[in-house]
C-alpha positions as CSV (number, residue, x, y, z in Angstrom):
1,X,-30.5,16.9,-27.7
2,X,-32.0,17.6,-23.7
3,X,-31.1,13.8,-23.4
4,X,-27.2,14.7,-24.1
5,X,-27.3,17.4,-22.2
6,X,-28.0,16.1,-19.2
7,X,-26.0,12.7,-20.0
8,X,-22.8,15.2,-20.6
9,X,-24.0,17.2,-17.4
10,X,-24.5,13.7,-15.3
11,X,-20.8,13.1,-16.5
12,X,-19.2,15.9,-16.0
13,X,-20.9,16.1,-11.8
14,X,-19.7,12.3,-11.7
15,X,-16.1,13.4,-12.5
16,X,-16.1,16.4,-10.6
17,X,-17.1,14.2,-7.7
18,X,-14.8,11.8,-8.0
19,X,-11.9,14.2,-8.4
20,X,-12.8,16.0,-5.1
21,X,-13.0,12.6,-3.1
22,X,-9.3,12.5,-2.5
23,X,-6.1,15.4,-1.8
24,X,-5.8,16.9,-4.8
25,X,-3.2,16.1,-7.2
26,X,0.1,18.7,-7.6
27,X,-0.4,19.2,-3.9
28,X,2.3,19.1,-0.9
29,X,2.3,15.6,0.6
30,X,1.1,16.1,4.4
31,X,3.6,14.6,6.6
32,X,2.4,10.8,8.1
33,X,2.1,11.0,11.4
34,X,2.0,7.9,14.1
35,X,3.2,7.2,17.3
36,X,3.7,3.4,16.3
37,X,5.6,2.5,13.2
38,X,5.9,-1.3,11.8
39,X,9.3,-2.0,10.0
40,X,10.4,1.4,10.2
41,X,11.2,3.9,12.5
42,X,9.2,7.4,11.6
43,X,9.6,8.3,8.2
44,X,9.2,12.0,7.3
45,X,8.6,13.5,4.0
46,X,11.5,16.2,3.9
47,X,13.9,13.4,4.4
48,X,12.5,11.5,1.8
49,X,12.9,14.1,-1.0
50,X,14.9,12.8,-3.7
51,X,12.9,9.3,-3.9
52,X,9.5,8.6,-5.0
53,X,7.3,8.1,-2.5
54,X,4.0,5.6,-2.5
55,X,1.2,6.4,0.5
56,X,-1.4,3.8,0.8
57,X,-4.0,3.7,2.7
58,X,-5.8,0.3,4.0
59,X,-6.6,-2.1,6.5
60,X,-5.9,-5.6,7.1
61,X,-9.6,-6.6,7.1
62,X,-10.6,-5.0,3.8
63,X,-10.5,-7.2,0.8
64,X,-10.1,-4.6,-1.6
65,X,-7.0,-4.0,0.0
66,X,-6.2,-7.9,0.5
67,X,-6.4,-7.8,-3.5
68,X,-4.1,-4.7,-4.5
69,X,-1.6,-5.9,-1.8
70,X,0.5,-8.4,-4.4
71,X,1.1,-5.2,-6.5
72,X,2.1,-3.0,-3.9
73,X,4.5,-6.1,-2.8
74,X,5.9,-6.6,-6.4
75,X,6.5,-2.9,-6.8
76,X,8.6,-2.7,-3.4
77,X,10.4,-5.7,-4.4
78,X,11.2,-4.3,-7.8
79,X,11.7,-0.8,-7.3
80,X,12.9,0.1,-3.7
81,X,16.4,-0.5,-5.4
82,X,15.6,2.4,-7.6
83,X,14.3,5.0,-5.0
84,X,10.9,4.0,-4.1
85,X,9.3,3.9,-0.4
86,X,6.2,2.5,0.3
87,X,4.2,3.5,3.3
88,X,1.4,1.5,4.3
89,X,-1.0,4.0,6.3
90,X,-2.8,1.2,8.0
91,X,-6.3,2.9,9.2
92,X,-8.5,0.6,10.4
93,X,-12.1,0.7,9.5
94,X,-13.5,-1.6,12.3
95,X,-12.6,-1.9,16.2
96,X,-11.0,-4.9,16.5
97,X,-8.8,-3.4,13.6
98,X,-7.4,-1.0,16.3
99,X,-5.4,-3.7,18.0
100,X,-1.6,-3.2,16.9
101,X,-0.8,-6.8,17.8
102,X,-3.1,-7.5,15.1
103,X,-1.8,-5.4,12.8
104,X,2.2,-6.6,13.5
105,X,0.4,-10.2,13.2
106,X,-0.8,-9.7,9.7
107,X,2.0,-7.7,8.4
108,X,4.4,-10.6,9.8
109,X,2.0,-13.2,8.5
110,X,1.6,-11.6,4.9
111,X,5.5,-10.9,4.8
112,X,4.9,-7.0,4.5
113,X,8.3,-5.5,4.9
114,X,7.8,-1.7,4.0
115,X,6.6,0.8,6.3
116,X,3.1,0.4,8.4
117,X,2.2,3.6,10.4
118,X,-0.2,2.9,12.3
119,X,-3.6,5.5,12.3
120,X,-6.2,4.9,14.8
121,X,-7.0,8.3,15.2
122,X,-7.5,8.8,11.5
123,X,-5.1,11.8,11.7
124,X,-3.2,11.1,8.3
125,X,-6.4,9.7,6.9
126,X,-8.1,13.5,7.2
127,X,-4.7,15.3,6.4
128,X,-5.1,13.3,3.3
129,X,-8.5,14.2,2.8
130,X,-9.2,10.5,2.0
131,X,-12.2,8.8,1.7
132,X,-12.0,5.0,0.7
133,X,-9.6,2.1,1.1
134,X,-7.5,1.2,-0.6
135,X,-6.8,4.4,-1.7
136,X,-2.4,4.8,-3.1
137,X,-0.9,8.1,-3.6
138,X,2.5,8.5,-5.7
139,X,4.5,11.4,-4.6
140,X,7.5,12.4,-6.7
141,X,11.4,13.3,-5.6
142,X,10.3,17.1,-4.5
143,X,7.2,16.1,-2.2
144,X,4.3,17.1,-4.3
145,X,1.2,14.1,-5.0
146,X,1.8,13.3,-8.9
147,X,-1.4,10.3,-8.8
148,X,-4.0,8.9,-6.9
149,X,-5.9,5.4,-7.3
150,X,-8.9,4.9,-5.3
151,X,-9.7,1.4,-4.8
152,X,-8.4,-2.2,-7.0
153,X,-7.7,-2.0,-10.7
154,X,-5.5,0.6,-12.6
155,X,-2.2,-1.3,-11.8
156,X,-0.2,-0.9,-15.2
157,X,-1.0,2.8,-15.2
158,X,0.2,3.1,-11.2
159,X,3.1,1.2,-12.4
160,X,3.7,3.5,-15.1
161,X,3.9,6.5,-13.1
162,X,6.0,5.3,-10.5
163,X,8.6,4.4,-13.7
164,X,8.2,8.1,-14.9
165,X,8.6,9.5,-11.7
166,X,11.7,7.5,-10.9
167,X,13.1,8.6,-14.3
168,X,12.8,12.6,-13.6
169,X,16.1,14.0,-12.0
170,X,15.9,14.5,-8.4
């Protein structure tokens, strides 16, 4: 019974962890913030209520995010049509990840064509109170976080949401 107990308490601190890695779900998307856009001019949140929003954060030189880039691709091909924006909050982990030219030479090279702020101060990253790349936040039509995915895997149930929240009224 003790060995339970503390199996159900280890489980319970784990979740509670994880939960408080990340902004909090049913919160107020921060606005993005960057002097330096990529395929976009500045995109600000009030002006994007009505469509479903995806914020994900990454750098070019992290594989993790090298391997959930064909999904975020597939799901700006597919559903951009239907409402969706995808920002791309590129904030780099390593110095030579700083270098914009870089940056415009990977997104050109990878064919990115959705929004790339670019955070080499880390200011979005700690409005966001994030923690990991990749990390993707899905924000619905009135501005408030619905989901967050930290890291590769997950990609039907992403998918999923950004479906429901594209199917709520505006």
């Amino acid at each position: 019974k003790t060995m339970r107990s503390l199996a159900l308490l280890g489980t319970i601190s784990i979740l509670f962890y994880f939960a408080s890695l990340s902004f909090a779900n049913n919160a107020q998307a921060p606005e993005i913030i960057s002097p330096t856009w990529i395929n976009s001019e500045p995109l600000k949140m009030e002006e994007l209520r009505g469509k479903v929003v995806m914020i994900e954060f990454w750098t070019f030189g992290c594989w993790n995010c090298r391997n959930i880039e064909p999904y975020v691709k597939k799901w700006h091909q597919k559903y951009a049509k239907d409402g969706l924006v995808v920002i791309a909050v590129h904030s780099p982990e390593f110095s030579h990840e700083k270098e914009v030219d870089k940056v415009k030479a990977y997104v050109k090279e990878s064919n990115i064509s959705y929004a790339v702020p670019i955070d080499n101060e880390f200011r979005n990253w700690r409005r966001y109170h994030n923690r990991y790349w990749p990390t993707l936040y899905v924000i619905d039509k009135k501005g408030t976080i619905q989901y967050t995915r930290i890291g590769e895997g997950a990609y039907e149930q992403t998918e999923e949401m950004i479906q429901r929240l594209l199917a709520e009224p505006a």
